[in-house]
N, C-alpha and C positions, 0 to 999 in steps of 0.2 A: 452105696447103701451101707447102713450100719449093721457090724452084725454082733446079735448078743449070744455072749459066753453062756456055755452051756451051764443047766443048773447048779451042778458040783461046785463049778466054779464062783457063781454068784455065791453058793456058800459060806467057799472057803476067804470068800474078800470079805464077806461080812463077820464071819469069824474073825477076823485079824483084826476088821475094825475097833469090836468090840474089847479084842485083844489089848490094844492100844489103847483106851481107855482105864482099863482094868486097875494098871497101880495106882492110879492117882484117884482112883475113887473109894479103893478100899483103905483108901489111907485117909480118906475123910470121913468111912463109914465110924455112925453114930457120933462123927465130932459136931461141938456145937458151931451152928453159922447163922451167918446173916439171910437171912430170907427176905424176897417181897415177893408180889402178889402182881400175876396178870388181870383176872376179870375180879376175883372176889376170893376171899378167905380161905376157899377150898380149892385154888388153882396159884398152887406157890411154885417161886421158882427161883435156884439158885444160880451162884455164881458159876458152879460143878456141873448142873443143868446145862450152862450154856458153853461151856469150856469143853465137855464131851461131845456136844452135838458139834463144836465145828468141828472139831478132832475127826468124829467119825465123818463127817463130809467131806474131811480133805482124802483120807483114804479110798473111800467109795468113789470119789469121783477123780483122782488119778488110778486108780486099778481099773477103774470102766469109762474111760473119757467119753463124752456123752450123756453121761448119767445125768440125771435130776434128785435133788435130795429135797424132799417136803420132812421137814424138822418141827416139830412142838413149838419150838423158841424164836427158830430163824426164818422160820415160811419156806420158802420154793427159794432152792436157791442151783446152780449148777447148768449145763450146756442149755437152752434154750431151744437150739435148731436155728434151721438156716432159714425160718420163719419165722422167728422171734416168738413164738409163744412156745409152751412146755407142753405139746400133745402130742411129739413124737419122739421121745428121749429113747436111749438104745438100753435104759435100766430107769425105772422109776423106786429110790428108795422110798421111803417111811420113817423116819429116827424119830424117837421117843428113849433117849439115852439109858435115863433111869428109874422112871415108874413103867416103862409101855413096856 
């Protein structure tokens, strides 16, 4: 059986994730870039967008092996189970790097 870290702890891994992300994004805060577009004009996404989320997925899911990370950019990605589908991961994150 899997067992999940208690909540402190889920914090402090997603703290650090975020942590991790931090310089490289303030360093592009307000510079100009390249943008495209997922569904339509009002759903953009950069290169930063997606450079963060794996970032923060490689973190979260070695600090919590097991984990599952659903990402804005990258879909579901992360341990599966020993069933092959993602309905019993031992942490299910959320990443939306930098609007969510």
């Amino acid at each position: 059986m899997r067992t999940v870290p208690a909540p402190q702890t889920l914090r402090a891994i997603a703290e650090e994730a975020a942590r991790t992300v931090a310089p490289d994004l303030l360093a592009v805060f307000r510079a100009p870039m390249t943008i495209s577009t997922k569904r339509d004009a009002h759903d953009v996404v950069t290169l930063h967008d997606r450079a963060a989320e794996e970032a923060i997925t490689t973190v979260l899911t070695a600090a919590v092996p097991g984990s599952v990370v659903l990402g804005e950019e990258g879909g579901t990605t992360g341990d599966t189970g020993t069933t092959g589908s993602t309905a019993d991961p031992v942490v299910r994150w959320i990443v939306d790097p930098i609007d969510g």
